[in-house]
mmCIF file of the C-alpha atoms, coordinates in Angstrom:
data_MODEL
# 
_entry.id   MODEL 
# 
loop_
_atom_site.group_PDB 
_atom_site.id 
_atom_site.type_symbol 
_atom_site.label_atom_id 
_atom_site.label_alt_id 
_atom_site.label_comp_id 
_atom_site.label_asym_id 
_atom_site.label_entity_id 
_atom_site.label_seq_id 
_atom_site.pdbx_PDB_ins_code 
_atom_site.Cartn_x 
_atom_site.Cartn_y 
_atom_site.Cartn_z 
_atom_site.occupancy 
_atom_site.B_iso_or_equiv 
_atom_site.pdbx_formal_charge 
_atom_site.auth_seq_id 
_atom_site.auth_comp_id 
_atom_site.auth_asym_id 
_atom_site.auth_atom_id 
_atom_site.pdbx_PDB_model_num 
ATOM 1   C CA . UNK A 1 1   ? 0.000  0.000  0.000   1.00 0.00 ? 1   UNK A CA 1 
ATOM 2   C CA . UNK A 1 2   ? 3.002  2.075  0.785   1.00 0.00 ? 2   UNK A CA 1 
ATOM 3   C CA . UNK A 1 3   ? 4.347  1.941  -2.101  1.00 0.00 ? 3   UNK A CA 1 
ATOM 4   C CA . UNK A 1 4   ? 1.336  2.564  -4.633  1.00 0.00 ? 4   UNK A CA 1 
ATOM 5   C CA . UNK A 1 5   ? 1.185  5.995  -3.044  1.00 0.00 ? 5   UNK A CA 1 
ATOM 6   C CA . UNK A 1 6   ? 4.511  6.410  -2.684  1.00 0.00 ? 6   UNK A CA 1 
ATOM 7   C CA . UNK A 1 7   ? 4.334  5.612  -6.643  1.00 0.00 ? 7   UNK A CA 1 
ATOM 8   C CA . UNK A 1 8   ? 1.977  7.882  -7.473  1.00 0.00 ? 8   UNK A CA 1 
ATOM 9   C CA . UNK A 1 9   ? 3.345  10.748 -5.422  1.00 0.00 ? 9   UNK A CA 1 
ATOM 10  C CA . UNK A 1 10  ? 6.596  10.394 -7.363  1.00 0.00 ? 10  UNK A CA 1 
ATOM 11  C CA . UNK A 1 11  ? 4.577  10.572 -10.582 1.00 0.00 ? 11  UNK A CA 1 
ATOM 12  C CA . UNK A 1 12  ? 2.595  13.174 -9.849  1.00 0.00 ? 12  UNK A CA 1 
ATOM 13  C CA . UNK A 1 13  ? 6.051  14.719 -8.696  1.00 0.00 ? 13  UNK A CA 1 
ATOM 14  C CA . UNK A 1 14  ? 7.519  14.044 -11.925 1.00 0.00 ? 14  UNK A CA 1 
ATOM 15  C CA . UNK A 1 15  ? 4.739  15.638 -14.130 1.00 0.00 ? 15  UNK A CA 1 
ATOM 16  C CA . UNK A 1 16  ? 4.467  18.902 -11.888 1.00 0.00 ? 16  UNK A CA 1 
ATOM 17  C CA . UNK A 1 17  ? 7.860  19.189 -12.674 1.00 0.00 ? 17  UNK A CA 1 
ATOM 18  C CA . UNK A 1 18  ? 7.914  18.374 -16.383 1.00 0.00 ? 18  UNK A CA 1 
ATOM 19  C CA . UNK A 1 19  ? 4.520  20.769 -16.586 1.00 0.00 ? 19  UNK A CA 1 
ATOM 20  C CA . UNK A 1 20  ? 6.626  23.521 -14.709 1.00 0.00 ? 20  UNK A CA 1 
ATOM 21  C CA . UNK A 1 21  ? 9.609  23.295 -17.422 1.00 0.00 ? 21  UNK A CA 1 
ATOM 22  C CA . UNK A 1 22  ? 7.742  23.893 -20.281 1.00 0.00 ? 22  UNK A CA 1 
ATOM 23  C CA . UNK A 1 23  ? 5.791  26.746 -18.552 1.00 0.00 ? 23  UNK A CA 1 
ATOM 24  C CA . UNK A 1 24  ? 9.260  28.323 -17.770 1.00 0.00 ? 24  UNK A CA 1 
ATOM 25  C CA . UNK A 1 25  ? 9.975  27.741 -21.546 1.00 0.00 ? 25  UNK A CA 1 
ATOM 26  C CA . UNK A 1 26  ? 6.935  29.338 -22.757 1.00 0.00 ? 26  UNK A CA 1 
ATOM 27  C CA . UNK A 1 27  ? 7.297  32.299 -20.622 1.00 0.00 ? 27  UNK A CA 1 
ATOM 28  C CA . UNK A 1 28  ? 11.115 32.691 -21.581 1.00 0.00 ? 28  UNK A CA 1 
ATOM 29  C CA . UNK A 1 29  ? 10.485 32.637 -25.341 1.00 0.00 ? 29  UNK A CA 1 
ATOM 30  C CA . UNK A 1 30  ? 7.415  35.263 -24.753 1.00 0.00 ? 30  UNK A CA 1 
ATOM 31  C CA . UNK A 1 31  ? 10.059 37.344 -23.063 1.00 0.00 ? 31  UNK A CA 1 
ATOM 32  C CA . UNK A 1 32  ? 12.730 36.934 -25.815 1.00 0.00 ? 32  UNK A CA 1 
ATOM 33  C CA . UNK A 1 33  ? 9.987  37.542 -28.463 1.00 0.00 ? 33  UNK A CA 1 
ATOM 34  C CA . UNK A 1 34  ? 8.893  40.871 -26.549 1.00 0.00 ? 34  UNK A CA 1 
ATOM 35  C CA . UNK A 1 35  ? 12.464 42.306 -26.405 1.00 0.00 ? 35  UNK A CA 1 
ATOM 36  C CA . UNK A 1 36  ? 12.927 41.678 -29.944 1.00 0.00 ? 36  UNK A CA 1 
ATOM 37  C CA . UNK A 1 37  ? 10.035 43.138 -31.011 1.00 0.00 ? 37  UNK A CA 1 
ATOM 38  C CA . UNK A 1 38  ? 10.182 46.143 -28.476 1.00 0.00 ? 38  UNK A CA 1 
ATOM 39  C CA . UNK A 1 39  ? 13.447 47.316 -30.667 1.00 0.00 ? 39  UNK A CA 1 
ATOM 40  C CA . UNK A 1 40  ? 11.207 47.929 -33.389 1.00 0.00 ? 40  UNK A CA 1 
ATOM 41  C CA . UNK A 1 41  ? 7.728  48.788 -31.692 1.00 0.00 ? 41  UNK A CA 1 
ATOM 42  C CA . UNK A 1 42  ? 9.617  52.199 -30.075 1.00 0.00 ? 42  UNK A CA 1 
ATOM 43  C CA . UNK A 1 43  ? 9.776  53.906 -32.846 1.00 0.00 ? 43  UNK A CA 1 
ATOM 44  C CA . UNK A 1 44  ? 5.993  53.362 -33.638 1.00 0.00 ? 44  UNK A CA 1 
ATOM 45  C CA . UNK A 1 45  ? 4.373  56.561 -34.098 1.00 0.00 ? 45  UNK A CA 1 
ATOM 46  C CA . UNK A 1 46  ? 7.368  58.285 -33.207 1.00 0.00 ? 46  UNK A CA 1 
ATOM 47  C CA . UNK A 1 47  ? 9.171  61.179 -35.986 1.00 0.00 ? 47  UNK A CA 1 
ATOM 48  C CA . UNK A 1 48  ? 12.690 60.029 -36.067 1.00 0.00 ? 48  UNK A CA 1 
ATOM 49  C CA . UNK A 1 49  ? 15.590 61.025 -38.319 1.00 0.00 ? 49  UNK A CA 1 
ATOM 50  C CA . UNK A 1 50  ? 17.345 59.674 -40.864 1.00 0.00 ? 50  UNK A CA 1 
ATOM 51  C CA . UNK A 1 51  ? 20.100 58.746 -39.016 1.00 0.00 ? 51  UNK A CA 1 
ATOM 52  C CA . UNK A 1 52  ? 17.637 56.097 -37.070 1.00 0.00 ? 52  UNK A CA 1 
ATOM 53  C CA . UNK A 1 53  ? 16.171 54.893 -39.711 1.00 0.00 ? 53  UNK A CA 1 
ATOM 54  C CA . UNK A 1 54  ? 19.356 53.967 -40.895 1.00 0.00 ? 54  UNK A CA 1 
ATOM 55  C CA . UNK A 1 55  ? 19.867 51.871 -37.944 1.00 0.00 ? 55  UNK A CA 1 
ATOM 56  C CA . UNK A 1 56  ? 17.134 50.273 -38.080 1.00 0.00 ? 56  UNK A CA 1 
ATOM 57  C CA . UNK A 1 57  ? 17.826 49.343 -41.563 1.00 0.00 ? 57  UNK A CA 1 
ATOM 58  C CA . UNK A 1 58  ? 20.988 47.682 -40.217 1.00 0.00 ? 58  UNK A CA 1 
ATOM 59  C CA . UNK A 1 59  ? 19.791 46.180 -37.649 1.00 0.00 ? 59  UNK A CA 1 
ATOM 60  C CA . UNK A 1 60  ? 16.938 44.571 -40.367 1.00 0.00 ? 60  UNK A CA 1 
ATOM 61  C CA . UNK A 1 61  ? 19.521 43.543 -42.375 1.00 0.00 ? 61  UNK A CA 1 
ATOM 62  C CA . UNK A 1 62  ? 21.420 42.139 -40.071 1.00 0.00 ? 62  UNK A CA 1 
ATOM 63  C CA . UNK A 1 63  ? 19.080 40.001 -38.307 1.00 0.00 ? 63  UNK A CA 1 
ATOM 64  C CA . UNK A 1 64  ? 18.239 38.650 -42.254 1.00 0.00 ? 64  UNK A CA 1 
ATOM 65  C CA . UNK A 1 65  ? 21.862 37.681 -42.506 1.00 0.00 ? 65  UNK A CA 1 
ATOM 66  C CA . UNK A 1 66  ? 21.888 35.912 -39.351 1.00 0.00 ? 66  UNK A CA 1 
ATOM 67  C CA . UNK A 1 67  ? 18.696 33.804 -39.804 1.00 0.00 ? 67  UNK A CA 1 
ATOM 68  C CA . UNK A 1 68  ? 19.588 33.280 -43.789 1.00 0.00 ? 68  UNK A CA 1 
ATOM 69  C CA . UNK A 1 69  ? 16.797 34.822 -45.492 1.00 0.00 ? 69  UNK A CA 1 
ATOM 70  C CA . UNK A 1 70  ? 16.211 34.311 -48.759 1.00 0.00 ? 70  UNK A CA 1 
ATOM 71  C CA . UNK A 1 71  ? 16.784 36.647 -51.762 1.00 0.00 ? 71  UNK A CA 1 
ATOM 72  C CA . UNK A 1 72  ? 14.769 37.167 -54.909 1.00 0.00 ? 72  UNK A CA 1 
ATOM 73  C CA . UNK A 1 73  ? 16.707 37.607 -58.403 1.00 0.00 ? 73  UNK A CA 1 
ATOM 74  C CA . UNK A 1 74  ? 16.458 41.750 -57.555 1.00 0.00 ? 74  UNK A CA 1 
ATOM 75  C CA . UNK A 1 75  ? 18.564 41.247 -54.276 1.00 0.00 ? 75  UNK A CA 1 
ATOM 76  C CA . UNK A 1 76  ? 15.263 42.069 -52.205 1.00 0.00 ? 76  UNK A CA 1 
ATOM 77  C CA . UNK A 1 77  ? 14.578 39.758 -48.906 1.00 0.00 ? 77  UNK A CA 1 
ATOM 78  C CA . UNK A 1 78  ? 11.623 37.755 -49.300 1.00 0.00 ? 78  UNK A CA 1 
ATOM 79  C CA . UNK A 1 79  ? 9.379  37.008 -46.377 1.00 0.00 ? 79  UNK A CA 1 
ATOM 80  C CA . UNK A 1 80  ? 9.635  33.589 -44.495 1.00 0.00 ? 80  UNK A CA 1 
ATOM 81  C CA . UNK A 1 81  ? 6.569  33.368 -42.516 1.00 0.00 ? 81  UNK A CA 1 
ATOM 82  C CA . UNK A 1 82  ? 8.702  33.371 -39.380 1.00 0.00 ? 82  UNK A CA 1 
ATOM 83  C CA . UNK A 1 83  ? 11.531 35.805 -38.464 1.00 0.00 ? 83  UNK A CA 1 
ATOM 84  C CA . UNK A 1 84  ? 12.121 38.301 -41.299 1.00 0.00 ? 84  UNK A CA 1 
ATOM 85  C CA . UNK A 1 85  ? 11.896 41.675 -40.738 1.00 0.00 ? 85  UNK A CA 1 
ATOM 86  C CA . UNK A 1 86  ? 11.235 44.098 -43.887 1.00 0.00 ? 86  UNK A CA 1 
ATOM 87  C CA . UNK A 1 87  ? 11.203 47.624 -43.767 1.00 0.00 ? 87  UNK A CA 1 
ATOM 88  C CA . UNK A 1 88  ? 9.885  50.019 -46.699 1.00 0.00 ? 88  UNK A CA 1 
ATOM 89  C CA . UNK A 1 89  ? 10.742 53.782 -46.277 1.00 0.00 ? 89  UNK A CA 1 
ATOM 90  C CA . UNK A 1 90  ? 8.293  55.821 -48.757 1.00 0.00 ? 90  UNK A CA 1 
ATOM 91  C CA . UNK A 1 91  ? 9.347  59.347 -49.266 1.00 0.00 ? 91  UNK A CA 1 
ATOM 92  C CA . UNK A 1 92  ? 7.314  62.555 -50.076 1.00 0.00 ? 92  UNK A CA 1 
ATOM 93  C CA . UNK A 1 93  ? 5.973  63.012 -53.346 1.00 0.00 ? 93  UNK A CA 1 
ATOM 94  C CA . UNK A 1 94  ? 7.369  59.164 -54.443 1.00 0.00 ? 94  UNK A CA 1 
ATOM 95  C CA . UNK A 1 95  ? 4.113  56.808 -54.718 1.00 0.00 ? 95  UNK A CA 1 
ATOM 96  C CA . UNK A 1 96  ? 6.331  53.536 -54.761 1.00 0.00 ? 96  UNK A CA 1 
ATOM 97  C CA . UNK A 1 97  ? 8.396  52.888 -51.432 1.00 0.00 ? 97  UNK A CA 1 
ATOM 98  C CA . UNK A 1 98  ? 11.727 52.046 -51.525 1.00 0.00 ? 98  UNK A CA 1 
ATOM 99  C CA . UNK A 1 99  ? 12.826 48.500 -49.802 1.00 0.00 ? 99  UNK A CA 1 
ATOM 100 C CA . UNK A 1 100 ? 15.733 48.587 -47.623 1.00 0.00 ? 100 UNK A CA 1 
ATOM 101 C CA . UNK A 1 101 ? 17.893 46.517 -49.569 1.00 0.00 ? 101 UNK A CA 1 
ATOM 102 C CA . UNK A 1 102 ? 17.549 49.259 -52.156 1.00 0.00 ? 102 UNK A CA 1 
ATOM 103 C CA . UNK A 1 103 ? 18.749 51.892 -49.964 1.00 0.00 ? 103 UNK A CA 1 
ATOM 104 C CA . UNK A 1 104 ? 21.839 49.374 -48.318 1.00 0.00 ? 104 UNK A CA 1 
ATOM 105 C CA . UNK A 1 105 ? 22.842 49.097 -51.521 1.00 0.00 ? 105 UNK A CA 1 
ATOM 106 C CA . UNK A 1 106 ? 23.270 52.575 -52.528 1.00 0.00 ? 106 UNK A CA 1 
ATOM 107 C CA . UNK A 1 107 ? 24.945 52.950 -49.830 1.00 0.00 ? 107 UNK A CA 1 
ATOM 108 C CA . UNK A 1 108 ? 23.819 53.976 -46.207 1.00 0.00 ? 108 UNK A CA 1 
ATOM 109 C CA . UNK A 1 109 ? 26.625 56.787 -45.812 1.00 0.00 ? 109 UNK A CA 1 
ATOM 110 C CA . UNK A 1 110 ? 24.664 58.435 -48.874 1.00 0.00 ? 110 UNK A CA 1 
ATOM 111 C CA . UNK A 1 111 ? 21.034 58.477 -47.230 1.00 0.00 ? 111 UNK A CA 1 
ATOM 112 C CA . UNK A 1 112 ? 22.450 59.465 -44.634 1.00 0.00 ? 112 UNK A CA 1 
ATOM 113 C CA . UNK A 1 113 ? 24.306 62.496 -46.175 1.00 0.00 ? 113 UNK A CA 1 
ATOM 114 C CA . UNK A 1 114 ? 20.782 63.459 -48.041 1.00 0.00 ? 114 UNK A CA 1 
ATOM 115 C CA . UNK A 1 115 ? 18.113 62.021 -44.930 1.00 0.00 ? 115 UNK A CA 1 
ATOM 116 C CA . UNK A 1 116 ? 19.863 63.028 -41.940 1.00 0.00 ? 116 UNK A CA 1 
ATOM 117 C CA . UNK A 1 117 ? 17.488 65.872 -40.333 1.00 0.00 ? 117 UNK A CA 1 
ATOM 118 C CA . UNK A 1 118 ? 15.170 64.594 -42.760 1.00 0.00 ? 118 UNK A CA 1 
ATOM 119 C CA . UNK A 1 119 ? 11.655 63.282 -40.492 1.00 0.00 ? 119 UNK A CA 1 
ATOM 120 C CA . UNK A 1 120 ? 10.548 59.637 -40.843 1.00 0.00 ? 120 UNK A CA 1 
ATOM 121 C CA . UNK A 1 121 ? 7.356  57.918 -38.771 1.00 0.00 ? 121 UNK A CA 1 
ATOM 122 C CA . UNK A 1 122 ? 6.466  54.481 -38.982 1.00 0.00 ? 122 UNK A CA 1 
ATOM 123 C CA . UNK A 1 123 ? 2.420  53.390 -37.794 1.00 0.00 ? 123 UNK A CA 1 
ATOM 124 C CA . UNK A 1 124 ? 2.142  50.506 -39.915 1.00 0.00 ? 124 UNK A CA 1 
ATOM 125 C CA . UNK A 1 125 ? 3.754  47.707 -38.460 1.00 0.00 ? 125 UNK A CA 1 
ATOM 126 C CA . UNK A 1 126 ? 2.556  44.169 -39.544 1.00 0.00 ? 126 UNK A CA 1 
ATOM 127 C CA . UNK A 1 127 ? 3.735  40.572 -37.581 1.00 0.00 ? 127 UNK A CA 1 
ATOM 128 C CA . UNK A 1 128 ? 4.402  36.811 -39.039 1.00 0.00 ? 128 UNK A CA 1 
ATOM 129 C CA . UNK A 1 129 ? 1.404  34.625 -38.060 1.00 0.00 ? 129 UNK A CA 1 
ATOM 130 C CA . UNK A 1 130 ? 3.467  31.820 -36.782 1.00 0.00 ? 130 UNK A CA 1 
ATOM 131 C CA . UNK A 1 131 ? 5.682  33.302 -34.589 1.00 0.00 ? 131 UNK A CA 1 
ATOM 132 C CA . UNK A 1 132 ? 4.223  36.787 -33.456 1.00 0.00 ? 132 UNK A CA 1 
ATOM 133 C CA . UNK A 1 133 ? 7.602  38.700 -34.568 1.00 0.00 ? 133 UNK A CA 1 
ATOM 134 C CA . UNK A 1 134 ? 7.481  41.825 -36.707 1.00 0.00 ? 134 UNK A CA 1 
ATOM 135 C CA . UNK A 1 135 ? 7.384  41.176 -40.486 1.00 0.00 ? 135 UNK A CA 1 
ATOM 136 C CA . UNK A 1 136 ? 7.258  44.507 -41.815 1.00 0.00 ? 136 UNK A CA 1 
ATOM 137 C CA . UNK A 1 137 ? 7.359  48.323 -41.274 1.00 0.00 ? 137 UNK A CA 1 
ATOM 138 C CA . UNK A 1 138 ? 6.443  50.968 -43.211 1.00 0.00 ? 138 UNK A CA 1 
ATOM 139 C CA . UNK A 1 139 ? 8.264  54.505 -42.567 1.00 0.00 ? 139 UNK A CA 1 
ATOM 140 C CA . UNK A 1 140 ? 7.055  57.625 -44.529 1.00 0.00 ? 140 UNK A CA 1 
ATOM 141 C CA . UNK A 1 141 ? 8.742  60.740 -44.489 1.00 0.00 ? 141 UNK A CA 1 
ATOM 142 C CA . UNK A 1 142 ? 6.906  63.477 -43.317 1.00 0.00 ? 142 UNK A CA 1 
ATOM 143 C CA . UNK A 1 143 ? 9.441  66.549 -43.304 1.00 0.00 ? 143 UNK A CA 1 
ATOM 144 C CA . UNK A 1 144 ? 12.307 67.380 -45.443 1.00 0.00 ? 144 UNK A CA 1 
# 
């Protein structure tokens, strides 16, 4: 008799634990996710320079690099569903945005040189389905 409780206290030990790992786990990669996200989220709504937006464009490509995102035949990033991060800056009087890569490529010292005390606000932010991270962002330029 002893023993068949002691049994099932150790199970019930056992999956308590188990349950409380994954918990842990859940909440840690909620936290992760958050932090990432939070980089970007700041500058929601927010007029920020050139110089910021630059960043941020660095920081996006760099976090492409890292997790291998694809390319198209154009050299643009194409969306994985999971963690890329694509930002679009559209400029006054310009109907088409530019994509970031577009901008990298010409050379971020340049935008810089023409965009620095130029304003930029972002309040279209969209997230991947799957994972909850931010997909894309939108910045417009709203003073010269």
């Amino acid at each position: 008799m002893k023993k068949t409780i002691f049994a099932m206290v150790a199970i019930f030990l056992i999956i308590l634990a188990s349950q409380s790992m994954v918990l842990i786990g859940i909440q840690s990669n909620n936290k992760k996710l958050q932090q990432i996200n939070s980089e970007y989220e700041y500058y929601l709504n927010r007029e920020i320079y050139g110089t910021e937006l630059t960043t941020l464009i660095n920081k996006a490509i760099d976090n492409n690099e890292k997790r291998e995102v694809s390319k198209d035949e154009n050299g643009f990033y194409i969306g994985n569903q999971t963690d890329s991060i694509l930002i679009q800056v559209q400029m006054l009087n310009i109907e088409e945005p530019y994509q970031m890569e577009k901008i990298y490529s010409l050379g971020t010292e340049q935008f810089i040189t023409l965009f620095n005390s130029s304003y930029f606000q972002s309040d279209e932010i969209t997230y991947h389905q799957k994972t909850g991270r931010i997909a894309t962002i939108l910045f417009k330029q709203v003073k010269e």
